[in-house]
C-alpha positions as CSV (number, residue, x, y, z in Angstrom):
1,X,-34.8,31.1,8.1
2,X,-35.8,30.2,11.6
3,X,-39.3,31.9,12.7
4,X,-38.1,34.8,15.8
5,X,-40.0,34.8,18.8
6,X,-39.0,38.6,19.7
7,X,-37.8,41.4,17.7
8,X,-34.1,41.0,17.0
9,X,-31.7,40.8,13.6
10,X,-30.9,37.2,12.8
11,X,-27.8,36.7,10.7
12,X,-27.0,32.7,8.7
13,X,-25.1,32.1,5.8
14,X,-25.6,29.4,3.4
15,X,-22.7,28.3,1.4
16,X,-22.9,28.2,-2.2
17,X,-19.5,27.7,-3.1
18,X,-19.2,24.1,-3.1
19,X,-17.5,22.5,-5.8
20,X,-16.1,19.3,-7.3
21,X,-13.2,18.3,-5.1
22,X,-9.6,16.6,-6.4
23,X,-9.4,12.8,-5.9
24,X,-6.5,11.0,-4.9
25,X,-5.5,8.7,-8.1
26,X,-1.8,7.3,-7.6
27,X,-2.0,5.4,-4.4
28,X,-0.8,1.8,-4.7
29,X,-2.1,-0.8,-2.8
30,X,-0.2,-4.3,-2.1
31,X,-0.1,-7.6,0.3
32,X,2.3,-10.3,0.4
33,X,4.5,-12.3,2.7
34,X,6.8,-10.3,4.3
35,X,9.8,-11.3,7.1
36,X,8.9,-8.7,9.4
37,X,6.2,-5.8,10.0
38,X,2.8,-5.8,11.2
39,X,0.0,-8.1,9.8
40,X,-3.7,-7.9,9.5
41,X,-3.7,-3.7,9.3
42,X,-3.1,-1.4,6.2
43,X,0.2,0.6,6.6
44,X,1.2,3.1,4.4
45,X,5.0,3.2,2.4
46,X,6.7,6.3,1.1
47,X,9.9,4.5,-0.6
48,X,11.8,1.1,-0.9
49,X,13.9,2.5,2.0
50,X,10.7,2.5,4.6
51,X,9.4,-1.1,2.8
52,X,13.1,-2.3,4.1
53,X,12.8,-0.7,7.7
54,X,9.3,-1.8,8.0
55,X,9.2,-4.9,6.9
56,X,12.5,-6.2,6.4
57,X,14.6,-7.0,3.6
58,X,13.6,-9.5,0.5
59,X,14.7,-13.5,1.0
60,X,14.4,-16.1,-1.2
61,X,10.8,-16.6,-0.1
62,X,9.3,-13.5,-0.8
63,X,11.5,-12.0,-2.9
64,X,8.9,-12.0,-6.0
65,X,6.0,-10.0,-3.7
66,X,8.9,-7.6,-2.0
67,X,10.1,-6.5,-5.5
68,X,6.7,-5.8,-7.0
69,X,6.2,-3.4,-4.1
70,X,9.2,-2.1,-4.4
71,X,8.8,-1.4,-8.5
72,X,5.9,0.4,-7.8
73,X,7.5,2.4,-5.7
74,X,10.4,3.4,-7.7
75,X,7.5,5.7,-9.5
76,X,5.4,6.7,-7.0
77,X,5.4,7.6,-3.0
78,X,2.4,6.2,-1.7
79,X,1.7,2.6,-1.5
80,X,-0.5,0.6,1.3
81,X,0.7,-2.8,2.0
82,X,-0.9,-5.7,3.9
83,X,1.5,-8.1,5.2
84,X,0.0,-11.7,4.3
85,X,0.9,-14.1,7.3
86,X,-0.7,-18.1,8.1
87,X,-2.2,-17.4,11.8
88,X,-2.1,-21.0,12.6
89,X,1.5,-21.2,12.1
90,X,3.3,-18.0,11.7
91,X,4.9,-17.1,15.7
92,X,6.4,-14.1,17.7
93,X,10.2,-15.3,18.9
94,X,9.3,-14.7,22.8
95,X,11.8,-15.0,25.4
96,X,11.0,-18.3,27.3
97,X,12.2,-21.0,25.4
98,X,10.0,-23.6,27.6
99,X,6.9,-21.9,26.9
100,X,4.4,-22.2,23.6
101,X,5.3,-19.1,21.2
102,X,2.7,-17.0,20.1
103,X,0.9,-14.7,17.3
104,X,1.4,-11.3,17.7
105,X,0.4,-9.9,14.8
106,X,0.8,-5.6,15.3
107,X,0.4,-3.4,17.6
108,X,-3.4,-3.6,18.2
109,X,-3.5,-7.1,18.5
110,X,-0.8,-6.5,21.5
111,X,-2.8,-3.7,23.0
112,X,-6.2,-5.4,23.2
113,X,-4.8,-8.7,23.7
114,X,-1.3,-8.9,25.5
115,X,-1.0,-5.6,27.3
116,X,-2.2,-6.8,30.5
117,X,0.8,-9.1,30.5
118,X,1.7,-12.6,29.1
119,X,3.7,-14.8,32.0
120,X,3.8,-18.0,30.1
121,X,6.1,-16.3,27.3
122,X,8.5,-14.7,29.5
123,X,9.5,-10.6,29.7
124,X,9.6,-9.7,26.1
125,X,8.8,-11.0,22.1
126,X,9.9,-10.2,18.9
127,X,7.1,-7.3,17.9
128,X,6.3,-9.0,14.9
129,X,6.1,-12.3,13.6
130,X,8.6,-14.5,11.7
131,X,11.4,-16.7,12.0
132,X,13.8,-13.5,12.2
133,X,12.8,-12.6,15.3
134,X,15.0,-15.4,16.9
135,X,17.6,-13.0,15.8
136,X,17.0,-10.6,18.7
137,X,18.3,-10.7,22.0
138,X,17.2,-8.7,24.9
139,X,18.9,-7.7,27.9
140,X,17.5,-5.6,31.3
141,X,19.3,-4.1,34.5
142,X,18.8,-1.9,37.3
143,X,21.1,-0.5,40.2
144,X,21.7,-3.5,41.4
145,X,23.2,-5.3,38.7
146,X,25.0,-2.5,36.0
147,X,28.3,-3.4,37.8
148,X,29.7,-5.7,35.2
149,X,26.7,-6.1,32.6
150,X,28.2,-6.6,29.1
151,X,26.4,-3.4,27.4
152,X,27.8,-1.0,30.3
153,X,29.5,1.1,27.2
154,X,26.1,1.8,25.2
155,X,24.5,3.7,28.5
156,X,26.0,7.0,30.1
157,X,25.6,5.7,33.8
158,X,23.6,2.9,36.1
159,X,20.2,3.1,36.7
160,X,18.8,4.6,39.9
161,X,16.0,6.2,41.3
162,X,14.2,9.0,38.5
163,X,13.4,12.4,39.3
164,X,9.6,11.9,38.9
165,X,9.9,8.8,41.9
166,X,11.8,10.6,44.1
167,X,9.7,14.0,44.3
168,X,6.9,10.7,45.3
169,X,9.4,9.2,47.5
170,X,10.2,6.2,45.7
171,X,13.8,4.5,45.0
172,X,15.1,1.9,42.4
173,X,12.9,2.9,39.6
174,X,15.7,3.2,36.8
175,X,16.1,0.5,34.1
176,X,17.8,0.1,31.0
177,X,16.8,-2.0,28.5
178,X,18.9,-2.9,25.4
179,X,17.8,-4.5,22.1
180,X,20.7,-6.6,20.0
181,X,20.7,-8.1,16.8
182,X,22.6,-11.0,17.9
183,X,22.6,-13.3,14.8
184,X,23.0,-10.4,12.7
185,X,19.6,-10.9,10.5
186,X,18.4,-7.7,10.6
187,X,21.8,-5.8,9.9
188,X,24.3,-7.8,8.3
189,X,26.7,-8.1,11.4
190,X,26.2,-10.3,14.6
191,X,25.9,-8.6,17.8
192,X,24.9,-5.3,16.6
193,X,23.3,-3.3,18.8
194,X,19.4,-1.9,17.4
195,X,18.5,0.0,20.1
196,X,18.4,1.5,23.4
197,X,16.8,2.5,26.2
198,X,18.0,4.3,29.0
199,X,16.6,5.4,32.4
200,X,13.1,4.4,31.8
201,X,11.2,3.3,34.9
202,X,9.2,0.6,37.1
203,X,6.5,3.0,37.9
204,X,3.3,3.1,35.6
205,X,2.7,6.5,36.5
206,X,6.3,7.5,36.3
207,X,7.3,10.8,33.5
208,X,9.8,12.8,32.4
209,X,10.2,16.4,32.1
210,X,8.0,16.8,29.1
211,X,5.1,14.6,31.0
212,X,6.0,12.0,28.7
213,X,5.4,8.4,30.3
214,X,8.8,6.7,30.8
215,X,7.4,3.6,31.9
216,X,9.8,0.8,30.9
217,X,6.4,-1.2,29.3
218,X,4.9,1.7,27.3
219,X,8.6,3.0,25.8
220,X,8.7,-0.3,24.9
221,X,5.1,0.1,23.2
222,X,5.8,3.6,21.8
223,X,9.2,3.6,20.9
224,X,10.9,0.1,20.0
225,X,10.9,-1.3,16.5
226,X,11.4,-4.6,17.4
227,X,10.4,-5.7,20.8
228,X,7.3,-6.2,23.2
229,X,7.0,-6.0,26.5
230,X,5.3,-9.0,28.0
231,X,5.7,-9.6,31.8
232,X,7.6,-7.9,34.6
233,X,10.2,-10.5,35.7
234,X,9.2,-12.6,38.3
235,X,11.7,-11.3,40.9
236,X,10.5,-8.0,40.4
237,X,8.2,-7.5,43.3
238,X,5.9,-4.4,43.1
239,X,7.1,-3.4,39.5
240,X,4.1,-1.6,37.8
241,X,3.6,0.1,40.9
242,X,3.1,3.7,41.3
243,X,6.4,5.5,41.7
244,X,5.8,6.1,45.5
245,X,7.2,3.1,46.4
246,X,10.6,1.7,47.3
247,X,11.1,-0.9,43.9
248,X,12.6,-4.2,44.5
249,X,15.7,-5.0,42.4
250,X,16.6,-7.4,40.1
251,X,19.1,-10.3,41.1
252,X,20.7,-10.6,38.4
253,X,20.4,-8.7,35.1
254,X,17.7,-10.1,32.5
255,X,19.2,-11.3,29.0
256,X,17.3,-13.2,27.0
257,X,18.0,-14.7,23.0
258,X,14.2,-14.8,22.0
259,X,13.3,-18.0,20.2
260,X,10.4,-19.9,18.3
261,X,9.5,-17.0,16.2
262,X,8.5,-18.7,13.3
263,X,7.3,-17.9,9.3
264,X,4.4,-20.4,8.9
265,X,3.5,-21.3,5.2
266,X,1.8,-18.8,3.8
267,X,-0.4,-20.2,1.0
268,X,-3.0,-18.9,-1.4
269,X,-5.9,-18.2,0.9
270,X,-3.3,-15.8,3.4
271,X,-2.9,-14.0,0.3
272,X,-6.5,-13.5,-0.6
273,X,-6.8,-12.3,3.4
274,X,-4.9,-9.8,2.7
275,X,-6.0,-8.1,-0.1
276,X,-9.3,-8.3,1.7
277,X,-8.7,-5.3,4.1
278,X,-8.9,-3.1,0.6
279,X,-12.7,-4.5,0.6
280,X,-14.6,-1.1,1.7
281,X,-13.9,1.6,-0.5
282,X,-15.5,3.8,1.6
283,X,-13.1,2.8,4.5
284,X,-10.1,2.7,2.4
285,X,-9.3,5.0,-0.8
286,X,-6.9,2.9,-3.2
287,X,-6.3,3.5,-7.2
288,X,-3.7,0.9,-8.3
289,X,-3.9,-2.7,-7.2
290,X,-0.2,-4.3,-7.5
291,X,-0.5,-8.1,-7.2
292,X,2.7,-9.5,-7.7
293,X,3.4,-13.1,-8.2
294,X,-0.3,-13.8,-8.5
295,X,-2.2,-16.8,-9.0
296,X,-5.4,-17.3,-11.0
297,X,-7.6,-17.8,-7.7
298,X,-5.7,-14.1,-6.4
299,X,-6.1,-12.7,-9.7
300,X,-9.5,-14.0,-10.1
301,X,-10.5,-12.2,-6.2
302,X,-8.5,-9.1,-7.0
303,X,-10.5,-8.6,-10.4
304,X,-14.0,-8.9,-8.4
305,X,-12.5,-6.6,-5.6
306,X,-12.1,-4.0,-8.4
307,X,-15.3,-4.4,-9.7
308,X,-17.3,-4.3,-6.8
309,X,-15.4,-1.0,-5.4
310,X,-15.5,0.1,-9.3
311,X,-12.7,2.8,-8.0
312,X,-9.8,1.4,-8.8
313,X,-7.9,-0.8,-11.1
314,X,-5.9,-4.0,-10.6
315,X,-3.1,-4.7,-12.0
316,X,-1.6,-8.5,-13.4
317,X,1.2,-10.4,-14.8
318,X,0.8,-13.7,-16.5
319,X,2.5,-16.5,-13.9
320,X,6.4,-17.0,-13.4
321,X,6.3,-20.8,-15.6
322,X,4.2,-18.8,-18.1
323,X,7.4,-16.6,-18.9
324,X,10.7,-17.4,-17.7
325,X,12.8,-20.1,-19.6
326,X,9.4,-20.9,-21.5
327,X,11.2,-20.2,-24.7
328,X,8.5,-20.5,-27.7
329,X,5.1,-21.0,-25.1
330,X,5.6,-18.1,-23.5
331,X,2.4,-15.9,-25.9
332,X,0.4,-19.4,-25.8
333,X,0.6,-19.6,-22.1
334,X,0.2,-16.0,-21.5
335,X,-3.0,-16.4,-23.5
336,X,-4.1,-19.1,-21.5
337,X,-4.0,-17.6,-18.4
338,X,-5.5,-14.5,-19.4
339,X,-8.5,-16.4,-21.0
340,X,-8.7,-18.3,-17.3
341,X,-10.0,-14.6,-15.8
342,X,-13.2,-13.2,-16.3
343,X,-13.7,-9.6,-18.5
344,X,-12.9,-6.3,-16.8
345,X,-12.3,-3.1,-17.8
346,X,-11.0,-2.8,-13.9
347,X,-8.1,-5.3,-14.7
348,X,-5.0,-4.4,-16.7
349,X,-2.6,-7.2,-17.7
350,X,0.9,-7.3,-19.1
351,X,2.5,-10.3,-20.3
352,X,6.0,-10.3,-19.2
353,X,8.9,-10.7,-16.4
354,X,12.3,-8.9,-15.8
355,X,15.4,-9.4,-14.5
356,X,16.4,-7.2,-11.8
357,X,19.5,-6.9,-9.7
358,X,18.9,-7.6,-5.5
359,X,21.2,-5.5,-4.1
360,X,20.4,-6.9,-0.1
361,X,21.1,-10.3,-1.2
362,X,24.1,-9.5,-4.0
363,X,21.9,-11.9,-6.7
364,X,19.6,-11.5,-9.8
365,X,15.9,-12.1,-9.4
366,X,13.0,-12.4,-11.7
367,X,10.0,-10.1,-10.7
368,X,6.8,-10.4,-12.5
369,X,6.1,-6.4,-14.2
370,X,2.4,-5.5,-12.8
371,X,4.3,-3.4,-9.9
372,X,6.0,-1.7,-12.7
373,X,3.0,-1.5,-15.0
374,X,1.0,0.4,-12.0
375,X,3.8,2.4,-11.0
376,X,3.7,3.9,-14.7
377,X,0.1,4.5,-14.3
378,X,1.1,6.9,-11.0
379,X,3.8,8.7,-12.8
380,X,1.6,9.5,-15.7
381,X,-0.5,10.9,-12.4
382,X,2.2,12.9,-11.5
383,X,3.3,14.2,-15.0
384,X,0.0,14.7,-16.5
385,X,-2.9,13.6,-15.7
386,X,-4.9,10.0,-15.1
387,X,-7.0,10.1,-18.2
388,X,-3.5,10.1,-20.3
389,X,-1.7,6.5,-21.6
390,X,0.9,5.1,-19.5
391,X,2.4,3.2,-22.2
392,X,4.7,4.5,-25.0
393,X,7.9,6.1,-25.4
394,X,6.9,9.4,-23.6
395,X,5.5,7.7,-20.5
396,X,5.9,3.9,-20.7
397,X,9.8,3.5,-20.1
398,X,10.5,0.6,-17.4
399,X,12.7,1.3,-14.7
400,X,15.7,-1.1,-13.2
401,X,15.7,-3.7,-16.1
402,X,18.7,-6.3,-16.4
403,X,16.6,-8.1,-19.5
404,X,13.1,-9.4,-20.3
405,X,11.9,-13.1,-19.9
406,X,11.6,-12.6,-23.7
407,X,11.2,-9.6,-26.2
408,X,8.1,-10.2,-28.2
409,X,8.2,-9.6,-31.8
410,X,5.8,-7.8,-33.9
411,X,3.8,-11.1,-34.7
412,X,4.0,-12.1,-30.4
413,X,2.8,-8.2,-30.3
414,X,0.0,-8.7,-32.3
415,X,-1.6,-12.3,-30.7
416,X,-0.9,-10.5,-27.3
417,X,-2.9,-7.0,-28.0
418,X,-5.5,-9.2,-29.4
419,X,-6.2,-10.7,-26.3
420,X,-6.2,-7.6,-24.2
421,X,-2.7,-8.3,-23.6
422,X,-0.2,-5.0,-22.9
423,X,3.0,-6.4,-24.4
424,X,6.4,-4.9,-23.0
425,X,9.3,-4.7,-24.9
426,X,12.7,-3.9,-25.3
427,X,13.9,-1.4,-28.2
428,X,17.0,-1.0,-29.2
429,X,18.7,2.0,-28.0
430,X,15.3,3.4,-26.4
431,X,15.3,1.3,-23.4
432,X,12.1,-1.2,-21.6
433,X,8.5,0.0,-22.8
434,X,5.2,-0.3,-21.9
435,X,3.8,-0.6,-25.6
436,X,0.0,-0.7,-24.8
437,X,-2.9,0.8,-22.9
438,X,-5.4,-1.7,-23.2
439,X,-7.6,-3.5,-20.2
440,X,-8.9,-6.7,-19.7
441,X,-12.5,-5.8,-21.1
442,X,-13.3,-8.6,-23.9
443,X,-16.1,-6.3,-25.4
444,X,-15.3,-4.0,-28.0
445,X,-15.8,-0.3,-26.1
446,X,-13.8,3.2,-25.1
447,X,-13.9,1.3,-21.8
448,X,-11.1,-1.4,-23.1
449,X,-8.8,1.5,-22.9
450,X,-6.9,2.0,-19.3
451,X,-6.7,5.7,-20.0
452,X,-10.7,5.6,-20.6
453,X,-11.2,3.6,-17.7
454,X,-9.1,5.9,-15.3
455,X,-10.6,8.8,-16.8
456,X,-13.9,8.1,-15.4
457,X,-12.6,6.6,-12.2
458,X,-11.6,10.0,-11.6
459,X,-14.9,11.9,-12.8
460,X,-17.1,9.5,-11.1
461,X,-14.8,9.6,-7.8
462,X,-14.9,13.3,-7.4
463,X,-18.3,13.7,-8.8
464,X,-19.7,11.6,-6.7
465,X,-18.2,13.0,-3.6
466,X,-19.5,16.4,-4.3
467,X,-22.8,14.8,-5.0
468,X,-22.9,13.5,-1.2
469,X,-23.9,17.8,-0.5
470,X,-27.2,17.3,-2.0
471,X,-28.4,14.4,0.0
472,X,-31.4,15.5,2.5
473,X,-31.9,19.0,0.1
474,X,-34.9,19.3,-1.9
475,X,-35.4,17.7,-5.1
476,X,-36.3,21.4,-6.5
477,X,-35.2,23.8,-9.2
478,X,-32.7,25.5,-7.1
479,X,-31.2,22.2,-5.9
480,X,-31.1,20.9,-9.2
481,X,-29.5,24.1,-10.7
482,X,-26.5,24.2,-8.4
483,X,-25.6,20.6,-9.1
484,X,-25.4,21.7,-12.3
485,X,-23.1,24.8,-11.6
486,X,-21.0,22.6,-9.5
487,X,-20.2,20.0,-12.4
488,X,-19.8,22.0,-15.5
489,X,-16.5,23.7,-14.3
490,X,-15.2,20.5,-13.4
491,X,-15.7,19.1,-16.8
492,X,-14.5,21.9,-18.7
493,X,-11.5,21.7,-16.3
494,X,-10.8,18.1,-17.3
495,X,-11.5,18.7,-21.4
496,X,-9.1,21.6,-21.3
497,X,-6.7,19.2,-19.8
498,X,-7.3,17.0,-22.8
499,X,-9.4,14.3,-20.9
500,X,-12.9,14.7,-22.9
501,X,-14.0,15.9,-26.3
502,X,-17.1,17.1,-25.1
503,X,-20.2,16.9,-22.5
504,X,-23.3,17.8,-21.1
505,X,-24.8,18.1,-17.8
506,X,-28.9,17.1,-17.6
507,X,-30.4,17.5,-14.1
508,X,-33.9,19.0,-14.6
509,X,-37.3,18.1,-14.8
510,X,-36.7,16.0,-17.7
511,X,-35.0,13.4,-15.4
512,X,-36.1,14.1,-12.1
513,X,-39.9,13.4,-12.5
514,X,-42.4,13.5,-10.5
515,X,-42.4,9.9,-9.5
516,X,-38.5,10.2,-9.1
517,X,-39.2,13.0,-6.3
518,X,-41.5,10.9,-4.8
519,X,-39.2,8.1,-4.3
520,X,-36.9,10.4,-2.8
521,X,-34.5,10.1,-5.8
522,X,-32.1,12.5,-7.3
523,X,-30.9,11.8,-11.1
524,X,-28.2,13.8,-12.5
525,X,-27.0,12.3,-16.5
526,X,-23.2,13.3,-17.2
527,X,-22.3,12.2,-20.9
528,X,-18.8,12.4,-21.8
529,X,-17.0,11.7,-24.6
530,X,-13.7,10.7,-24.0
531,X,-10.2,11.4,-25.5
532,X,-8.9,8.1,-27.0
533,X,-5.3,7.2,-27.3
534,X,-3.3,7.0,-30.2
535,X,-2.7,3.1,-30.8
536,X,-2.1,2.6,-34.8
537,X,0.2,5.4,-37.2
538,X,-0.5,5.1,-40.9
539,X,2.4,6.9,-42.7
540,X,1.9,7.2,-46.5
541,X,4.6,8.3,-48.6
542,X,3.5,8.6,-52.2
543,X,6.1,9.6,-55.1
544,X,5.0,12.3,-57.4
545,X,6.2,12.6,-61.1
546,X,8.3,16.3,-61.4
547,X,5.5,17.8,-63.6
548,X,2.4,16.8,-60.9
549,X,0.6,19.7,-58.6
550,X,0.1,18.7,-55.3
551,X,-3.1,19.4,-55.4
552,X,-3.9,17.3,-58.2
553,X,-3.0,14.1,-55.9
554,X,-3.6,15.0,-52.3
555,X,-6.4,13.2,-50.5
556,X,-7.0,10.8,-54.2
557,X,-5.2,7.9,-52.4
């Protein structure tokens, strides 16, 4: 304790309670072209629902990327997705159809870059990139010109002068601003109105009841979906003023049908961007790596992504030529690109596509199976536990299947496994089923197992964690002892849960020598031994002549 300078009764605690904490092992991470939402951040996706209103149906661009997120999702409720997007050539739709359009790419990018207002683009753009942006159209008007606008019905009154501007003494603040999806790309039907805005105001400082800011420019920033505020319009004199002042009105309404919004090419290297915000691992916490349509130079990045973070696993499909309409080629190619990516006991790769029905679109779609392969992974989470096999009849059935590129027999079952490929396959009256657990690890080892491999994601994840409470303590007795306490109940949590065999705990002086205290070192040695899957059945039935024991034959064969 601290040395006292005067008589007196110090009281401290010190905490001794600490213990191994849970780890988050289900959440999905994802990036791919998208028609709409925000690019260059992480966001986060409960449901295929929230994937639509986020970033926008599947087309017949993206249509392979949206479904894989979407698979994985049909298991699990947490996914992060990166929206891949070519910055030299993917545009906001902006209002002025004379001006050059521009990259917006989220909401950031608008704060720090375009908040302070954009003239050349005119008073609004489409809040994401992307061609369907051109789809929106954008009309504004004040006291002076509600009298005949064309949205009159969607409002309960004109705009006048808010309660906030005239306890200042101001007049004219009111505005309503109207957001209409006018070629009917975002909901099906032309001219449908998105959203609304009513009342809000040409004072920065103006608020509502609540103290909320009613601004027309920041409830455009807080509340729209699809639109940015970009400039006041050039016949509104004083706008952005405080509310004190007597606001100058529009002449006539402003409607504008934004244009230029455009997709850009997105090509392999976009991709690759993407995936790169999932880089840190202590910035971002990730388990399951969907890539989707990938190539061999996204598969190739994704595998050393894993590696490097060594907390999560990715997971692959062999490429769309490799198994649709490849009928007799499709285990030779699948072989061949699967022997074009390096060893990983991080990687996990299946070898087929599936058929799936696209309701937004009314059409059929193959969808390459990692999104389904990881989602498995996540329900196993969620039903059991990590260290447990996705595959199998109890927890490898496939979800939403129309039919398989092709249904590998035994013999294609066999020259798949072999090559650390998880075959999927169709069985008669039991459905679509994951029917393997192995991962991309060449050399023979528990660790070419994807229930092995999760099982000490998790140990080492949460261990680890824990571990970050001895840092700066003593490399002593005490110090040492309560790591020990700390770990052991965590492991006999995990073997009673069926994850290990068995396993010791060494932190003494054994391992932490005298010239490891001197470095400043701390060692602790966790051996495990892990449960192993069940992967090969031998069933023998042997006959036995009427006048045999048992016991004369059992265990002879």
């Amino acid at each position: 304790m601290a040395f006292q300078l005067s008589p007196g009764v110090n009281v401290s605690e010190i905490d001794l309670t600490t213990i191994v904490p849970s780890v988050v092992t289900s959440i999905g991470a994802f990036a791919g072209p998208f028609a709409w939402g925000p690019a260059g951040q992480i966001t986060t996706i409960s449901d295929e629902v929230r994937l639509t209103d986020k970033f926008g149906k599947p087309d017949s661009t993206n249509y392979e990327y949206w479904f894989s997120a979407a698979n994985f999702l049909a298991y699990s409720a947490a996914l992060r997705v990166v929206r891949a997007i070519n910055v030299s050539t993917s545009r906001n739709a902006i209002a002025d159809s004379s001006a050059t359009a521009i990259l917006i790419k989220n909401e950031d990018h608008w704060e720090n870059s375009f908040s302070g207002g954009q003239a050349t683009v005119g008073e609004f753009a489409a809040r994401y990139p992307g061609e369907i942006g051109n789809s929106l159209k954008v009309s504004m008007v004040d006291a002076n010109t509600f009298t005949g606008w064309t949205y009159t019905t969607s409002f309960t009154g004109a705009p006048g002068t808010s309660a906030y501007a005239t306890k200042q003494g101001g007049t004219f603040d009111e505005v309503h601003v109207i957001v209409v999806d006018e070629d009917g790309k975002f909901t099906g039907t032309k001219n449908t109105v998105l959203e609304t805005f009513p009342f809000a105001s040409k004072a920065a400082d103006a608020k509502d009841d609540s103290g909320n800011s009613i601004f027309y420019k920041n409830v455009l920033a807080t509340k729209s979906k699809y639109i940015q505020w970009m400039d006041h319009p050039t016949t509104g004199t004083n706008w952005g003023g405080n509310s004190s002042i007597a606001f100058a009105n529009l002449t006539a309404n402003i409607t504008s049908s934004l244009v230029k919004g455009a997709d850009g090419t997105i090509a392999t290297a976009d991709v690759v961007t993407a995936y790169d915000f999932y880089d840190d691992a202590d910035s971002v916490d990730i388990s399951l790596v969907v890539s989707g349509p990938a190539n061999q130079t996204i598969a190739a990045d994704l595998i050393t992504m894993a590696g490097n973070r060594k907390d999560c696993m990715v997971f692959l499909s062999p490429e769309r030529a490799d198994c649709v309409n490849n009928a007799g080629n499709e285990v030779t190619d699948s072989v061949s690109y699967r022997n074009s990516l390096t060893s990983s006991s991080y990687a996990v790769i299946d070898n087929n596509w599936k058929y799936q029905y696209d309701k937004y679109n009314d059409v059929y779609r193959w969808v390459p199976m990692n999104g389904d392969v990881a989602g498995l992974c996540a329900k196993t989470d969620q039903e059991r536990d990590p260290w447990f096999s996705p595959g199998g009849l109890n927890r490898g059935v496939v979800r939403n299947v129309i039919k398989l590129a092709y249904n590998p027999t035994k013999a294609n079952r066999d020259d798949l496994y072999v090559k650390g490929i998880n075959p999927i396959v169709s069985f008669q009256g039991e459905g679509t089923v994951l029917f393997g657990d192995k991962t991309m690890l060449s050399k023979p080892s528990a660790f070419d197992r994807i229930n092995v491999r999760r099982l000490f994601i998790v140990l080492e994840k949460a261990i680890a964690r824990a571990a970050r409470f001895s840092l700066f303590e003593f490399n002593d007795q005490f110090t040492r002892a309560s790591f020990v306490s700390m770990v052991e109940p965590f492991l006999r949590d995990v073997q009673g849960r069926r994850g290990i065999t068995d396993f010791r705990v060494v932190c003494d002086e054994t391992n932490n020598t005298g010239e490891i205290i001197d470095r400043n070192e701390f060692v602790g040695d966790i051996y495990i031994k892990p449960a192993r899957s069940i992967n090969f059945i031998q069933l023998n039935f042997v006959a036995v002549r009427s006048g045999v024991q048992f016991e004369e034959v059992v265990g002879k064969f």
